[in-house]
C-alpha positions, 0 to 999 in steps of 0.5 A: 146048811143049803137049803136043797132047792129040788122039790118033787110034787105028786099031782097034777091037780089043781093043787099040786098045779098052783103049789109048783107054780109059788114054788118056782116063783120062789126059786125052786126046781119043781118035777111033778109026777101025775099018774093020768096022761093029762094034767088038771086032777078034778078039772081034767076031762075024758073024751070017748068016741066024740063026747067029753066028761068031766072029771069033777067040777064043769063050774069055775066056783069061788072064783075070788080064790082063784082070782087071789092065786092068779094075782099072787103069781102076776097071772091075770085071771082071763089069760090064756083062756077063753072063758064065757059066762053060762047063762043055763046051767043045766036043766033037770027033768022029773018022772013026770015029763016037768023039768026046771032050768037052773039058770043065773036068770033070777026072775026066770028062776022065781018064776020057775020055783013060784010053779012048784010051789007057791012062795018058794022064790022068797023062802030060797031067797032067805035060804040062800041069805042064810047059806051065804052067811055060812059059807062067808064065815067058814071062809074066813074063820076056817078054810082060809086059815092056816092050822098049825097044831091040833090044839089050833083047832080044837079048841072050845072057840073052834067048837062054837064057830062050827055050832054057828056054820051048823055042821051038825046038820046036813045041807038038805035038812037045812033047805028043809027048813025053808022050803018043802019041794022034795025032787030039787037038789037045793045045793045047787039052788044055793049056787044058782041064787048067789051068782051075783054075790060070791060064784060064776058059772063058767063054761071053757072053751074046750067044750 
């Protein structure tokens, strides 16, 4: 029996992007069908009157994935773009007229954590320690792994990988638990201090 060589994906996200692209490295006749004038999904953007919004992510996170893709197609990560390294993420300004940069700058960041609360750079540091060990775990036991059947993942072995990542708690309970500052949005504290361990923050050239 012929293997039927046309395939139709709907979505042009990154997703629907990266599968057309190993299935026609493969060989197969790809027609993708996206709903919006421009391709890119949570990566897109919409411009009004001279200003730009992004659509989801503004940050190149887990670039190790991306770079895994790229290299499985023979694409080097850097081509046909041009991306720089942001040294300021962004600043976030509280009721009080104070605001905080969250910055890849550690000592700028210590220092700025240090002002709100006395011995709170350490405590982010170990929260951040804490969260990396999660998130390498949950990559490689499960997000990075293939389930073919339900019984793949539900199982008593599953059931004790996710006690150990801790899904039965939120992310800001957990930042509770080291460090007490309440106007901070510690998911991104968790990004900002493993800038030199797993994340870029990168901004395209587009902007």
């Amino acid at each position: 029996m012929a293997v039927d060589k046309n395939v139709v994906i709907i979505g042009a996200g990154v997703g629907g992007l990266t599968t057309a692209l190993f299935l026609a490295k493969e060989g197969y006749k790809v027609d993708i069908y996206e709903k919006n004038p421009s391709p890119g999904g949570r990566c897109g953007q919409f411009i009004k009157e001279g200003h730009r919004f992004d659509l989801g992510a503004t940050m190149l996170l887990m670039p190790d994935v991306y770079r895994e893709v790229f290299s499985a197609l023979n694409i080097p990560l850097e081509t046909g773009t041009d991306i720089m390294p942001l040294e300021d993420l962004y600043k976030i300004y509280f009721d009080d007229g104070t605001h905080i940069c969250f910055t890849k700058d550690n000592q700028k960041m210590r220092e700025q954590l240090e002002k709100m609360e006395k011995g709170s750079s350490a405590k982010a540091e170990k929260y951040v320690e804490e969260g990396y060990k999660i998130y390498k775990l949950g990559m490689e036991k499960l997000v990075g792994r293939n389930f073919y059947n339900l019984f793949q993942f539900t199982n008593f072995k599953n059931i004790g990988l996710l006690i150990k990542l801790k899904t039965y708690i939120s992310n800001w309970r957990f930042a509770r638990r080291y460090l007490q500052i309440p106007t901070l949005p510690w998911h991104t504290l968790f990004r900002i201090f493993m800038w030199d361990k797993a994340l870029l923050h990168l901004r395209l050239s587009s902007q």
